[in-house]
C-alpha positions in Angstrom: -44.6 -32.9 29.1 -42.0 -31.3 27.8 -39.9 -34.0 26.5 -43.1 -35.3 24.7 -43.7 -31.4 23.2 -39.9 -31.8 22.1 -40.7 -34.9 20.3 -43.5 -34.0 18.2 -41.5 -30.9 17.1 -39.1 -32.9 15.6 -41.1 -35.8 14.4 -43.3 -32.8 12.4 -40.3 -31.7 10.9 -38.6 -34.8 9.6 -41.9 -35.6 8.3 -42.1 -32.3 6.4 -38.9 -32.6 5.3 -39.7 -36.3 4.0 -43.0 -34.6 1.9 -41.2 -32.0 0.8 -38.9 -34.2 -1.3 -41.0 -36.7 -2.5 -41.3 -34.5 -5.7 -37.6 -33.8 -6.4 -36.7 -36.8 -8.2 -34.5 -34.7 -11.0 -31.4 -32.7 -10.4 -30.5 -34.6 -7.5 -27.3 -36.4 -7.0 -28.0 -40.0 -7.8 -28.9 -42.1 -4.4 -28.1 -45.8 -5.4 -24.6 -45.7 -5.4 -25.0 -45.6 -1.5 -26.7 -48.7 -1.3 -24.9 -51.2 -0.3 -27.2 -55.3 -0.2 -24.3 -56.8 1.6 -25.5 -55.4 4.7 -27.2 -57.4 7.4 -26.3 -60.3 5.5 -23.5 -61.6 7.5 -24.1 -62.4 11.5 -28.0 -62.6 12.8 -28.7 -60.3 10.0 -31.0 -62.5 7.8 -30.4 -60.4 4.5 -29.7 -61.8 1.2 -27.6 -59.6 -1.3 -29.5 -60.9 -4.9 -31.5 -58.6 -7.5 -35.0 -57.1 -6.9 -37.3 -54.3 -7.6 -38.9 -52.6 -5.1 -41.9 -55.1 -3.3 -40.7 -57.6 -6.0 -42.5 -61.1 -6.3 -38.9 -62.3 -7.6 -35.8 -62.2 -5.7 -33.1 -63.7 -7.6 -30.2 -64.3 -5.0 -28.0 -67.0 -4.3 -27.8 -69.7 -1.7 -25.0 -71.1 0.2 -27.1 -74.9 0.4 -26.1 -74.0 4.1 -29.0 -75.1 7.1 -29.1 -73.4 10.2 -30.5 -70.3 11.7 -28.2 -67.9 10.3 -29.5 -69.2 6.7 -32.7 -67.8 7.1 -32.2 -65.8 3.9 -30.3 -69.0 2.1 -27.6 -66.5 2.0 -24.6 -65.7 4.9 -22.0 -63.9 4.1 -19.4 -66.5 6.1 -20.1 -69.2 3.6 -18.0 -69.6 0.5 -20.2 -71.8 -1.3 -23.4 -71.8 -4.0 -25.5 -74.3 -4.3 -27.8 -72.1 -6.7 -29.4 -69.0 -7.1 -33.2 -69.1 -6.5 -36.3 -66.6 -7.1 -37.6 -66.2 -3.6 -36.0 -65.3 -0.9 -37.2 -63.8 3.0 -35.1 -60.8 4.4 -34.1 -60.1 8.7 -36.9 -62.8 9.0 -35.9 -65.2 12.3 -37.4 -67.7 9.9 -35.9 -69.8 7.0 -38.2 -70.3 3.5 -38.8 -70.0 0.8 -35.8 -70.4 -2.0 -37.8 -71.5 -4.7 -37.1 -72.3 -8.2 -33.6 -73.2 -7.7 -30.8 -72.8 -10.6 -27.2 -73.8 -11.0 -24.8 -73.4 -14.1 -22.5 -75.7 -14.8 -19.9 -77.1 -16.9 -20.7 -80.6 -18.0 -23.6 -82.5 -16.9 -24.0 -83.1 -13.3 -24.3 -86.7 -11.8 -27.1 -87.6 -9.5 -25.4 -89.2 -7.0 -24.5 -86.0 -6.0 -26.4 -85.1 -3.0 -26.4 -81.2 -2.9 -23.9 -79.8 -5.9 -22.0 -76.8 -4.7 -19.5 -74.4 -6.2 -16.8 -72.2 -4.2 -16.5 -68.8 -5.1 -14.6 -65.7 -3.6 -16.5 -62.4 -2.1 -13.7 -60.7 -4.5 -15.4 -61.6 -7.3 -18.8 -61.2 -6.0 -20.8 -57.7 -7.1 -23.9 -56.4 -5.5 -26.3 -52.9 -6.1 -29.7 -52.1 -6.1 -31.1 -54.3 -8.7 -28.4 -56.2 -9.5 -25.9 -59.2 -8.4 -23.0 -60.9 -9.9 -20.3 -63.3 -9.0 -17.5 -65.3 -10.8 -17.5 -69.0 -9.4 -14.3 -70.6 -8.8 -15.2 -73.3 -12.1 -15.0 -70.1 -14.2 -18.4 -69.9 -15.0 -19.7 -65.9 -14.5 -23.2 -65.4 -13.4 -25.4 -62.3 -13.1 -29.1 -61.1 -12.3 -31.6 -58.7 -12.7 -35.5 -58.4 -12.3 -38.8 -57.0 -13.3 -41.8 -57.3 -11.0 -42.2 -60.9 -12.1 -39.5 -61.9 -14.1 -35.8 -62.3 -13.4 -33.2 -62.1 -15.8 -29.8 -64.3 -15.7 -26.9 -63.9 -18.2 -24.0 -66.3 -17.8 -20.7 -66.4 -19.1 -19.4 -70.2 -19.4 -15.8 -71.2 -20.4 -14.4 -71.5 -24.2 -14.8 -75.1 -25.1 -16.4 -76.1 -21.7 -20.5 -77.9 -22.3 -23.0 -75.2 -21.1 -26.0 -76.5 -18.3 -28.5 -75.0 -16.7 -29.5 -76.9 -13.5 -32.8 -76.9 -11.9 -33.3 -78.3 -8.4 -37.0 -78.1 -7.1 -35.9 -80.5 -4.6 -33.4 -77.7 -3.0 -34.7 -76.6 0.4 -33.6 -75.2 3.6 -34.6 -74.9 7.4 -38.6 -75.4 7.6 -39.3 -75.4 3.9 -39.7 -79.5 2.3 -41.0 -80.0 -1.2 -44.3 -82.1 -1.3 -44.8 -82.3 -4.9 -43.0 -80.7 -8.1 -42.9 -80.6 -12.2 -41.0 -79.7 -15.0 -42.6 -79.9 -18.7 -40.5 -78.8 -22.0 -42.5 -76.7 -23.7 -40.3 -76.1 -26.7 -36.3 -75.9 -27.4 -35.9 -73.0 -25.7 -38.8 -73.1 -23.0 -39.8 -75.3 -20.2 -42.2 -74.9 -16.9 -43.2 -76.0 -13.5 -44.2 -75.9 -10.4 -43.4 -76.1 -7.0 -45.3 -77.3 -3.6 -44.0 -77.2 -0.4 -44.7 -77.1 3.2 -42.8 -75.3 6.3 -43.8 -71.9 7.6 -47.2 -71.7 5.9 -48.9 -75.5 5.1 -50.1 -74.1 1.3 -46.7 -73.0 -0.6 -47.2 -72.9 -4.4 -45.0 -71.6 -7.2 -45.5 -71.9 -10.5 -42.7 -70.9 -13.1 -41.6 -70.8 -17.0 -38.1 -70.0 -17.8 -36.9 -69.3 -21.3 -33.4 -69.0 -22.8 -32.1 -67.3 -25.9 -30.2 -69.7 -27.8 -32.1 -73.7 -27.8 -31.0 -76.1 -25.7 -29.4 -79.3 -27.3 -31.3 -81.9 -24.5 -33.2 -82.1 -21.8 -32.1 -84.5 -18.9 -34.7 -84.4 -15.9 -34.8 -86.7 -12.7 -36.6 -87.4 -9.9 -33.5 -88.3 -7.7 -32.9 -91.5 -8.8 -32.7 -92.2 -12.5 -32.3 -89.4 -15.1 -34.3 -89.4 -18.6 -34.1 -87.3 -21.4 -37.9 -87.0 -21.6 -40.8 -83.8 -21.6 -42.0 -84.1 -18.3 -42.0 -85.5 -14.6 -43.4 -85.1 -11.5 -42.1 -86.0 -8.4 -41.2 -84.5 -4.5 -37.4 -83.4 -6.0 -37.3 -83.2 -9.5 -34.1 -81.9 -11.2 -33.6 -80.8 -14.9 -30.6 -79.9 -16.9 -30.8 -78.4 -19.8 -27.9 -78.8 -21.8 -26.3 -76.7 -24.8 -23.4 -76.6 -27.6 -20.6 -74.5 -26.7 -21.1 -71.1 -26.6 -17.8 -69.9 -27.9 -17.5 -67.3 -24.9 -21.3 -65.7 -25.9 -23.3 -64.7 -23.1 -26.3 -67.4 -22.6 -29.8 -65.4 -21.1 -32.4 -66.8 -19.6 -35.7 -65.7 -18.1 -37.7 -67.1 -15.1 -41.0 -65.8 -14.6 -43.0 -66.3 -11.4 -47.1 -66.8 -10.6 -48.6 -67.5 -7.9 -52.0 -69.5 -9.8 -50.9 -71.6 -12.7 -48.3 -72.3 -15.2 -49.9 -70.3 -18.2 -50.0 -67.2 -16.0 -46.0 -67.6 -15.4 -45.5 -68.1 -19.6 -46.8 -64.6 -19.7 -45.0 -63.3 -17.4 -42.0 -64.1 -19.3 -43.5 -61.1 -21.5 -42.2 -58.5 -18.7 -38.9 -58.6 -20.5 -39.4 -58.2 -24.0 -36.3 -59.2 -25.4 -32.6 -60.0 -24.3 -31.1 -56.6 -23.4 -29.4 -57.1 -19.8 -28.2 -53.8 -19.4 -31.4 -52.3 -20.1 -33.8 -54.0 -17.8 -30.8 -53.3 -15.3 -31.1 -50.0 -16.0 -35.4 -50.2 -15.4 -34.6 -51.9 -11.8 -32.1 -49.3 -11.0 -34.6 -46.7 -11.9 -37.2 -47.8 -9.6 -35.0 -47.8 -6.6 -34.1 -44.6 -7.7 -37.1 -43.0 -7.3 -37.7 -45.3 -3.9 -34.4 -44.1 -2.2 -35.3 -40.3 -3.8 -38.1 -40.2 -1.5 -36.1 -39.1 1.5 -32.8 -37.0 0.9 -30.3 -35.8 3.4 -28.0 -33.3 3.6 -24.7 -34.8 5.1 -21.5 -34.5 4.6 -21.1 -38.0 5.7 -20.6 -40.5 3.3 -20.2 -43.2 5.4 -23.9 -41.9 7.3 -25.4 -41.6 3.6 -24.9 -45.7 3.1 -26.0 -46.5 6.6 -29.2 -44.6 5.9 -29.7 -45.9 2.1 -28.8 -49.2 2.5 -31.7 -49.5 5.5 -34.3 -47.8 3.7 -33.4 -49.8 0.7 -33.9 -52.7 3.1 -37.2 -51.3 3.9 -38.2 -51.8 0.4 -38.2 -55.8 -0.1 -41.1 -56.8 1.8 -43.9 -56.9 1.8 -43.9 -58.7 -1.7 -45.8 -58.9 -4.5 -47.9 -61.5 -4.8 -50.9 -62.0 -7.2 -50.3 -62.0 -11.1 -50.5 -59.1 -13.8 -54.5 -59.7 -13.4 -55.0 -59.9 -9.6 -55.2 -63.4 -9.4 -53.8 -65.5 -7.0 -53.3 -68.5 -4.7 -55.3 -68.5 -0.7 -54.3 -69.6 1.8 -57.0 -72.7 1.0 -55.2 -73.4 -2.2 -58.3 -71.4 -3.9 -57.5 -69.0 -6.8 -59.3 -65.8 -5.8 -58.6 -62.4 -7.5 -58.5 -58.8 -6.0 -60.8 -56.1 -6.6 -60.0 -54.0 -9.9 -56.8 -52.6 -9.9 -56.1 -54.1 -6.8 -52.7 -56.1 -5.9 -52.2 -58.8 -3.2 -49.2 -58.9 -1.3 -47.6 -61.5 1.1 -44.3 -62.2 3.6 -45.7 -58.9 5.7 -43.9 -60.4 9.2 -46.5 -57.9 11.3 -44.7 -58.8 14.5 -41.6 -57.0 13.3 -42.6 -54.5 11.5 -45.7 -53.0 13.1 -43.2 -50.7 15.3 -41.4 -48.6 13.0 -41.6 -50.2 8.9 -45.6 -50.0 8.8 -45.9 -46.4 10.6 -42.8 -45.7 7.6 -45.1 -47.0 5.1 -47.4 -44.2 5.2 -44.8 -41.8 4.4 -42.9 -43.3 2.0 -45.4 -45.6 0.4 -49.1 -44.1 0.2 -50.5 -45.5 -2.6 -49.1 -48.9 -1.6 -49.7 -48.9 1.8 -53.2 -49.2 0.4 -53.0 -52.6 -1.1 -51.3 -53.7 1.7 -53.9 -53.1 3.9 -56.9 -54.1 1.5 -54.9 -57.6 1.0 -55.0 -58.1 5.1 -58.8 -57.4 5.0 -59.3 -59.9 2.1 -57.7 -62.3 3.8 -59.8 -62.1 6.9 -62.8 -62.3 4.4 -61.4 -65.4 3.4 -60.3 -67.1 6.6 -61.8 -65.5 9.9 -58.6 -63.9 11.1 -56.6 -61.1 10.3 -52.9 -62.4 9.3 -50.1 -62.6 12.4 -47.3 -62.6 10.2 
């Protein structure tokens, strides 16, 4: 009786202390530097370290091209290889999906016969924070991230005199995902799109995407596996692309992949989230948002080490559930029907209820009270729409 008296004392006060600073989000000591994303991604921790926003439909991390349990993430922090950096990614799940969109720089074309194209790379050289990656692979070639909502943005660095290419691999997969059908389509010299279907956790896995770069491309080689042709489209269960361009002269070359969950049109206008080709400053946005995110609960410690223990989890606490409907509320069922959610109304997916209904779901409506409301409205659409309330 008294135990339980005890615990409600101090549960009230940690909450008040939680409400009390939601509001102080200026004059306070910044909260992000704390943070560290390499947490939890080596051992059983099923973390990946890439670039997001908070609930973020893109996750723009890198995979080792590694298969096994402790890949769930595409991502483990014993590996020294990349095989690509993709836009989805799953976090502590004791499942393995997802990865989609995958992209690879390299320098020079890439041969077909090569079954899975990997680059080493050393955790020296490799960069993580709250919105943000970056490594240096071992060929030279520096690659870095950020993200919108819906949009990530990737700036690469090639070497002086090397052949710039972008490398797309809808055919990369790992653990229970497999590719059932996918396209790429050149749009113009600067723009192509696609899509990706697969199979694995969930039977209906659709991802549509545009990407966009800021200097044209010189050709476009796609392939299905097989034979490669500089053509404007194919479809196929593992096409690649490369785009290829003159040499840079040691410029930065951007690019930005967009994300939607309903059709390819919808993902062209999503490249709209980042208006032009200013790294720093939609790295500065992403930070921002997890700034006000981590400002939501402030200690007072004089332990530094305690202070990236705690922000490091809660930042964890902020990459799933993810967005998952457009800009307009449209998106994708689970009966490969495009439904949309009420007005101003977002759906969200990758909720893993039998993990989180413990402790990160009674958090949630703390830290996340308007959110926690979509979340909940998207679980009873989905019962509207199937008969059952999600499991996972």
């Amino acid at each position: 009786m008294w135990l339980k008296i005890a615990y409600t004392i101090v549960f009230k006060r940690i909450l008040w202390g939680v409400l009390l600073a939601l509001p102080l989000l200026a004059k306070t000591q910044q909260l992000i530097k704390y943070v560290n994303p390499f947490i939890g991604t080596g051992g059983h921790g099923h973390t990946y370290p890439g670039a997001t926003v908070p609930f973020g439909m893109v996750q723009l991390s890198p995979d080792n091209g590694t298969q096994g349990w402790d890949w769930c993430s595409g991502y483990n922090y014993s590996d020294s290889m990349i095989a690509g950096f993709s836009h989805t990614h799953l976090s502590g799940t004791g499942i393995g999906d997802w990865c989609d969109i995958s992209v690879m720089p390299a320098n020079g074309l890439v041969s077909d016969t090569i079954a899975l194209y990997r680059e080493k790379f050393f955790h020296t050289n490799e960069k993580a924070s709250p919105g943000y990656y970056a490594v240096t692979l071992n060929n030279g070639i520096t690659a870095a991230f950020t993200t919108t909502e819906r949009c990530g943005l990737h700036q690469y660095n090639f070497p002086k005199g090397s052949t710039p290419v972008i490398r797309f691999n809808l055919g990369f997969a790992i653990n229970w995902d497999t590719p059932t059908e996918t396209f790429i389509q050149r749009v113009n010299d600067s723009t192509i799109m696609g899509f990706r279907y697969s199979k694995g956790w969930a039977n209906v896995q659709r991802v549509y995407f545009a990407a966009r770069t800021s200097v044209p491309f010189n050709k476009l080689y796609l392939s299905d596996g097989k034979d490669t042709v500089n053509g404007v489209s194919l479809i196929g269960r593992g096409v690649k692309a490369q785009l290829v361009f003159a040499d840079l002269k040691g410029e930065p070359l951007l690019m930005k992949v967009a994300l939607s969950s309903t059709n390819m049109r919808k993902a062209l206008m999503a490249l709209d989230e980042i208006k032009d080709w200013n790294f720093d400053a939609v790295k500065k946005q992403a930070e921002n948002k997890w700034e006000k995110e981590l400002q939501k609960i402030r200690i007072t410690s004089g332990d530094e080490q305690a202070k990236k223990i705690f922000y490091s989890a809660l930042y964890h606490t902020c990459l799933a559930p993810v967005l998952y409907s457009d800009a307009d509320g449209e998106y994708t069922n689970a009966r490969a029907q495009i439904k949309k959610m009420p007005a101003g109304q977002q759906r969200y997916t990758e909720y893993s209820l039998w993990d989180t209904f413990r402790a990160l779901d009674p958090l949630f409506t703390v830290t996340q009270p308007e959110r926690i409301k979509d979340f909940i409205n998207t679980m009873l659409v989905f019962y509207k729409e199937n008969g059952l309330l999600p499991v996972w």
